[in-house]
C-alpha positions as CSV (number, residue, x, y, z in Angstrom):
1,X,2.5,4.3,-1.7
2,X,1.9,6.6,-1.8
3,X,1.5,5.5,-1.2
4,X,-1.7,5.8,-4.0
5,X,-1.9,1.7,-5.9
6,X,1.5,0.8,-7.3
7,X,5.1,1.4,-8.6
8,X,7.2,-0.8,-10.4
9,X,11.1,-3.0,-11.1
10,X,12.7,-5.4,-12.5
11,X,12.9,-9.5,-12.4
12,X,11.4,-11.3,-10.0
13,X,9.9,-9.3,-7.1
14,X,12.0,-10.2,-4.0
15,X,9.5,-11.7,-2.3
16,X,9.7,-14.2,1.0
17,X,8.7,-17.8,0.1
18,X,7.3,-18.5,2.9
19,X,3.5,-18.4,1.3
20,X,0.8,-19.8,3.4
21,X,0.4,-23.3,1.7
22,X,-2.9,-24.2,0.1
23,X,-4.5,-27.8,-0.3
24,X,-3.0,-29.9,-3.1
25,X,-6.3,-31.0,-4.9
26,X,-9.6,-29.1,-5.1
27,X,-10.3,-25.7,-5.0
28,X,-7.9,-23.8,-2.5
29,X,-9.7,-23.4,1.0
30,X,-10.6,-19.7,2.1
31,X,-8.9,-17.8,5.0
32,X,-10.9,-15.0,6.7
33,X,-8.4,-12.3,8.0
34,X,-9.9,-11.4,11.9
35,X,-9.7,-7.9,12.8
36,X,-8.3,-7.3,9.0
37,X,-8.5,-3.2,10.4
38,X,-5.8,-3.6,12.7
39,X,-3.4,-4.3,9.6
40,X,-4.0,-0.7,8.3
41,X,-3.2,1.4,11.4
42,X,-4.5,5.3,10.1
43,X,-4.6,7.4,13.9
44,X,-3.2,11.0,13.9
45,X,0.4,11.0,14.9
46,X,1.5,7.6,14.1
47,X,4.5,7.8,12.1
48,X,6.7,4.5,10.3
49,X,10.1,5.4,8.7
50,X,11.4,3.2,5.7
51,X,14.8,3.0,4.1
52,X,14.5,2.4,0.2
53,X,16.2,1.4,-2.4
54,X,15.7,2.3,-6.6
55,X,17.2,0.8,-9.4
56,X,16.0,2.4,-12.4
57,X,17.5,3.2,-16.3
58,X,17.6,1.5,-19.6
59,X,18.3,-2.1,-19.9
60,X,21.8,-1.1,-21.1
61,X,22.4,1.2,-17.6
62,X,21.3,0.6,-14.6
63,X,21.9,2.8,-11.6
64,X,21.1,2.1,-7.8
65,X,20.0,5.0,-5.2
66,X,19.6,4.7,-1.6
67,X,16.4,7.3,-0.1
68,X,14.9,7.6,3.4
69,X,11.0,7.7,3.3
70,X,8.7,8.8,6.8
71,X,4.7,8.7,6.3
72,X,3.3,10.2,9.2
73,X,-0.6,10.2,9.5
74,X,-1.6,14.1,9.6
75,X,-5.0,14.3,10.3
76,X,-8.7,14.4,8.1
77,X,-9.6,16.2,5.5
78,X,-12.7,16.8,3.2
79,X,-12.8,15.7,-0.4
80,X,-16.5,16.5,-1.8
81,X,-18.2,16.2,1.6
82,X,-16.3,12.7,2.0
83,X,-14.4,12.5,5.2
84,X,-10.3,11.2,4.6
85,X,-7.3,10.4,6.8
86,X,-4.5,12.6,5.1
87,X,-0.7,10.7,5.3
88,X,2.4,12.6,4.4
89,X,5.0,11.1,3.0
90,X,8.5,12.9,2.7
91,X,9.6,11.0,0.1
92,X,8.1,7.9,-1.1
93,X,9.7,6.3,-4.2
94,X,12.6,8.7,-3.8
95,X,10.1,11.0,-5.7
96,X,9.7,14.1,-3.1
97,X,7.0,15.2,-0.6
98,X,3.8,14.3,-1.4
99,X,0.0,14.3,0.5
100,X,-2.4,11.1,0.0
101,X,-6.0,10.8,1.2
102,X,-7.6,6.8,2.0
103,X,-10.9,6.6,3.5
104,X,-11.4,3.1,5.1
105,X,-15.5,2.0,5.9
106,X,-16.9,-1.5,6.7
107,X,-16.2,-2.3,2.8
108,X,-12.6,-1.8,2.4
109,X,-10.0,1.2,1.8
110,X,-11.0,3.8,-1.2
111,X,-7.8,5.8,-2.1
112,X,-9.0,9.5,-3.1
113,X,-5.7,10.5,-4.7
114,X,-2.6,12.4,-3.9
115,X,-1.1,15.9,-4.0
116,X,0.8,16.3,-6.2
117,X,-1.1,13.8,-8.5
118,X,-0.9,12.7,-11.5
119,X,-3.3,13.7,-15.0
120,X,-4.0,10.2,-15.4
121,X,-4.7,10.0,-11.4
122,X,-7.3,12.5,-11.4
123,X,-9.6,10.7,-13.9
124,X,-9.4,7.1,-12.3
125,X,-10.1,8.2,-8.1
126,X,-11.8,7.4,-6.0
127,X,-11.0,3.5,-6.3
128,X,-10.6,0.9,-3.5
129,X,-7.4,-0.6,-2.7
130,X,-8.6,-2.9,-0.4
131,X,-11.8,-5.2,-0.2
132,X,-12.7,-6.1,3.5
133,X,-13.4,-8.8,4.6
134,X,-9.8,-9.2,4.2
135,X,-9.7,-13.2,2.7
136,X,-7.3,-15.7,0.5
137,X,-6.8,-16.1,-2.0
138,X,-8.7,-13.6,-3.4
139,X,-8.9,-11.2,-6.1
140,X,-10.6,-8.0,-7.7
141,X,-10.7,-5.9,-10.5
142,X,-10.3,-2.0,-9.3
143,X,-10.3,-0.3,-13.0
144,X,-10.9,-1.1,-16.0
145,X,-10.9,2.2,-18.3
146,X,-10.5,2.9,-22.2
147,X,-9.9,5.9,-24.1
148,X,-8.1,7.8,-20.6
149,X,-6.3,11.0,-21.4
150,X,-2.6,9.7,-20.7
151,X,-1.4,13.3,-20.0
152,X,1.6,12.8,-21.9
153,X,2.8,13.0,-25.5
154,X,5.1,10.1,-26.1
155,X,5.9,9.8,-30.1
156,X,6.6,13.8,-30.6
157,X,3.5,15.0,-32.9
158,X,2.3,17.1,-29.7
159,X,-0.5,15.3,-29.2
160,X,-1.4,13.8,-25.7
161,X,-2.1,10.2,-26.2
162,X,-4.8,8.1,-24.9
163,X,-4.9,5.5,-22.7
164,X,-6.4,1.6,-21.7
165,X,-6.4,1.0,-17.9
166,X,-6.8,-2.1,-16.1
167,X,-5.8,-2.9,-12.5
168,X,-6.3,-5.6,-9.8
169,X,-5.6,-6.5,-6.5
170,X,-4.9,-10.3,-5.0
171,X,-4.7,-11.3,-1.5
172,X,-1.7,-14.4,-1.7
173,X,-1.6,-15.5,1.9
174,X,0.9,-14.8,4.9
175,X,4.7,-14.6,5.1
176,X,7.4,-14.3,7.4
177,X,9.4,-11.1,6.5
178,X,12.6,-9.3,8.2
179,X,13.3,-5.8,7.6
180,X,15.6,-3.3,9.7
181,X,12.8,-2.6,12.3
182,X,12.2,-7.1,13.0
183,X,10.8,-9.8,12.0
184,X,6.7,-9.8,11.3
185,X,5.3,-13.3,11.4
186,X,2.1,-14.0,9.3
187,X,2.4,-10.8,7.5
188,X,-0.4,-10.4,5.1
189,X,0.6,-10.4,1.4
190,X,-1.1,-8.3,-1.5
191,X,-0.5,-8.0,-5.0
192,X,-1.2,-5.5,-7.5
193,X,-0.9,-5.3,-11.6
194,X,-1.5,-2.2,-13.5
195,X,-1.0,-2.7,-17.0
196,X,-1.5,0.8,-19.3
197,X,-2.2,0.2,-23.1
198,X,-0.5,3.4,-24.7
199,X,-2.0,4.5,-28.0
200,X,0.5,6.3,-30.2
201,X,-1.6,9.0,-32.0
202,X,1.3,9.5,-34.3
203,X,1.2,5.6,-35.4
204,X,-1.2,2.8,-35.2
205,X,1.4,1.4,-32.5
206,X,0.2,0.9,-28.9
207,X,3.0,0.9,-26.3
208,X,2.4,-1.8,-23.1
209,X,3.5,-1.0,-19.6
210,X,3.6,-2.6,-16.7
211,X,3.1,-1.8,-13.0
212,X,3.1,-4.6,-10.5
213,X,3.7,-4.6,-6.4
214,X,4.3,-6.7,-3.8
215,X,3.1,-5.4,-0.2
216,X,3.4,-6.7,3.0
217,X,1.5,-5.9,6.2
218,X,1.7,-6.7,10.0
219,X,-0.8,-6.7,12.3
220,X,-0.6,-3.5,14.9
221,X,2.1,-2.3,12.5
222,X,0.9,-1.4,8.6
223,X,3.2,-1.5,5.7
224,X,6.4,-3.1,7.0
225,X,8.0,-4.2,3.1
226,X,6.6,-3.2,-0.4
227,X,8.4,-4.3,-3.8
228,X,7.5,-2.7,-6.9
229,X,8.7,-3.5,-10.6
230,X,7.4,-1.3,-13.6
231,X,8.4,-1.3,-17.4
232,X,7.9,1.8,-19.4
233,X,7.5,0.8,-22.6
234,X,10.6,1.5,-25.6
235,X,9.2,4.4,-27.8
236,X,11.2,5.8,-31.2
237,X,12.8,8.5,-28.5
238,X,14.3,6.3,-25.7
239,X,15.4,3.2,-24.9
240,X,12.1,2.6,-22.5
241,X,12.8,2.2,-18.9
242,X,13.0,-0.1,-15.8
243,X,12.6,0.7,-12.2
244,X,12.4,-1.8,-9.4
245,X,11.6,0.1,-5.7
246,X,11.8,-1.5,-2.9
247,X,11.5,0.0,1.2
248,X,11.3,-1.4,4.2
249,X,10.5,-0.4,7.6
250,X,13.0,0.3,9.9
251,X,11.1,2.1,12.7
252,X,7.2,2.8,13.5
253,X,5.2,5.0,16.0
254,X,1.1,3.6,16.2
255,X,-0.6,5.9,18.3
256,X,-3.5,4.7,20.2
257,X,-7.2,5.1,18.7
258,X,-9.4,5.5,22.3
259,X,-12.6,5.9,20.2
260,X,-12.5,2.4,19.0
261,X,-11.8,0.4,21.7
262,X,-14.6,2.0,23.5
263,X,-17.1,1.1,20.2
264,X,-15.1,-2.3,19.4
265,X,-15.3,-2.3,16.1
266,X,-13.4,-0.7,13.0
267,X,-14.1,2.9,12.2
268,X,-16.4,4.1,9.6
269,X,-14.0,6.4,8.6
270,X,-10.5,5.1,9.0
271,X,-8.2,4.9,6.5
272,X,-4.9,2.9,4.6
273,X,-2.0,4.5,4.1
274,X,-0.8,4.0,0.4
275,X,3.1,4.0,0.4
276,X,3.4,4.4,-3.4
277,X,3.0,7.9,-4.6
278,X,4.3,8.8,-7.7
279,X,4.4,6.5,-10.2
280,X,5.2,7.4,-14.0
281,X,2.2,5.1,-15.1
282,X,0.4,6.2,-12.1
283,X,-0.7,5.3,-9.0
284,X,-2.4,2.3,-8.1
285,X,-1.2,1.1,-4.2
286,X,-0.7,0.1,-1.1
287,X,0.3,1.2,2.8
288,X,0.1,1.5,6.6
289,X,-2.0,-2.4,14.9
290,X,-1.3,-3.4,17.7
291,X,-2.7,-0.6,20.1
292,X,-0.4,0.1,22.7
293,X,-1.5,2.1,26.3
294,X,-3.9,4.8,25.2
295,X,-2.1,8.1,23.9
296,X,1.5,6.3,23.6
297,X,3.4,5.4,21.4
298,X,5.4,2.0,20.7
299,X,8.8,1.2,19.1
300,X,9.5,-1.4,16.2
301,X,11.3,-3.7,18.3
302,X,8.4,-3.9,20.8
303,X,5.6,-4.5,17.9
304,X,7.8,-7.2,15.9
305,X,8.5,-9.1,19.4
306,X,4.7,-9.2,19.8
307,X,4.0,-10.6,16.0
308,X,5.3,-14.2,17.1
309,X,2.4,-16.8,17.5
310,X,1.7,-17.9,20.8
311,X,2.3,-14.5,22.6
312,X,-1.5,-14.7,24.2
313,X,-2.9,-11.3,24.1
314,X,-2.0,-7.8,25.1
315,X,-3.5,-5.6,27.6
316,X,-4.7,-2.2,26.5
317,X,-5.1,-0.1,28.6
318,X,-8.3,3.0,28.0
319,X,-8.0,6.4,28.9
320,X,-10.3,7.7,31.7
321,X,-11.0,3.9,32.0
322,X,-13.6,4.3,29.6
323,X,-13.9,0.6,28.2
324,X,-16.7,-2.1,27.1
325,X,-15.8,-5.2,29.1
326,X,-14.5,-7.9,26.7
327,X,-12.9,-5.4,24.6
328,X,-9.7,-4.8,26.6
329,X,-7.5,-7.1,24.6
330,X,-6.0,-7.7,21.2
331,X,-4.4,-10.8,20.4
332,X,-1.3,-11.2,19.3
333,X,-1.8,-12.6,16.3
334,X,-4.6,-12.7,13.4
């Protein structure tokens, strides 16, 4: 979240295995995500509701807590005469409230940052979270950063240490996932690794910690699972840390976007909604259709029931009638 680029656990992410496969020999055919904009739903008043889970502590005590998150898309804002979609979150990564700002344009989704952020935050934004067009496999490098102000002072000589950044995002493919709200066919998967090369000023040491997430995202829905596993790295005062995050959606709201099905084609200033807010190393990540009849809402049920292949296409209906022939229709899958 937010949703902002990352969070992170422990093991193996639990991910679906259901990855779409790739040719045995030769380099690994490219897939083109159609309509890649309807994966990141961002209209004022649309609303998805996750349950969560963190297991976080020290190697030698780990302790499990259950949280209830809601991200609810509030409206736009201005950042530096740059227009963003705003997203609340009430409490992503069991962490507290928390405001994030996406601004989504033909060439992907640039996160602007959250309140309340992060120091280490405020000197990597704006950085894109997502490339369009949407294809896999595929891969970029958001940041790479040396010498970043960490904002912290982690081996006790009250100095703030400094900081190596680098961060990337992958594209693997599409799954089959069930959470609480249904089952999402051909679910797009992304990946992201942080990894934050920590300095000690009080030493020659440098401490290495990790950030990784799994995200998964349905068509007409957004965000419907995200799984995120970070290591804080053991310093002479603590045993260094593990946290593993996981939520999934359990029910979802869309509202309808009437501007563009009358333009049919994605906004210039849409957004994604990053479920991943606050992060100790950061934030790095990812979060938020179907359109159902204009200025209406739909329930989870009705969305995943309409993510199987084969359902044909859905009629969506304008309001005033104010439509561009051929532009009625969104089909049921990618």
């Amino acid at each position: 979240m937010h949703t902002g680029w990352l969070r992170l656990g422990l093991g193996a992410l639990m991910a679906v295995s259901l990855v779409t496969p790739l040719p045995a020999r030769g380099a690994p055919a490219t897939v083109t995500v159609a309509k890649a904009d309807q994966y990141f739903p961002d209209t004022p008043g649309s609303r998805w509701r996750y349950r969560g889970q963190v297991i976080e502590g020290a190697l030698q005590k780990i302790a499990t807590q259950a949280f209830v998150n809601v991200s609810t898309v509030k409206g736009t804002e201005s950042i530096k005469g740059v227009t963003v979609k705003v997203f609340h979150d009430t409490n992503p990564g069991n962490h507290g409230p928390s405001d994030s700002y996406y601004r989504r344009d033909a060439a992907g989704i640039v996160y602007y940052g959250s309140e309340p952020g992060t120091p280490l935050e405020k000197q990597l934004i704006p950085y894109q979270i997502v490339r369009f067009p949407l294809e896999w496999p595929s891969t970029f490098q958001q940041f790479d950063r040396k010498g970043v102000n960490f904002g912290s002072d982690l081996d006790g000589d009250e100095k703030p240490e400094q900081s190596d950044v680098q961060a990337s995002v992958t594209v693997v493919g599409t799954e089959t996932v069930v959470v609480p709200a249904g089952t999402y066919q051909d679910a797009v998967r992304i990946e992201a690794r942080m990894t934050l090369r920590i300095h000690l000023s009080g030493s020659s040491q440098t401490a290495v910690g990790t950030d990784t997430m799994t995200a998964w995202f349905a068509r007409g829905v957004g965000l419907v699972k995200y799984v995120e596993h970070q290591e804080i790295p053991r310093l002479k005062t603590d045993r260094g840390l593990v946290t593993e995050i996981t939520e999934e959606l359990e029910e979802v709201q869309v509202k309808t976007d009437t501007a563009l099905h009358r333009r049919c084609e994605p906004s210039a200033d849409g957004v994604f909604a990053d479920h991943t807010g606050h992060h100790e190393l950061g934030q790095v990540v990812l979060a938020a259709g179907l359109r159902p009849h204009a200025g209406e809402t739909v329930s989870s049920k009705w969305l995943a029931a309409h993510q199987r292949s084969g359902d044909g296409t859905i009629d969506i209906q304008v309001a005033h009638g104010e439509g561009v022939a051929g532009c009625q229709d969104v089909p049921g899958t990618p």
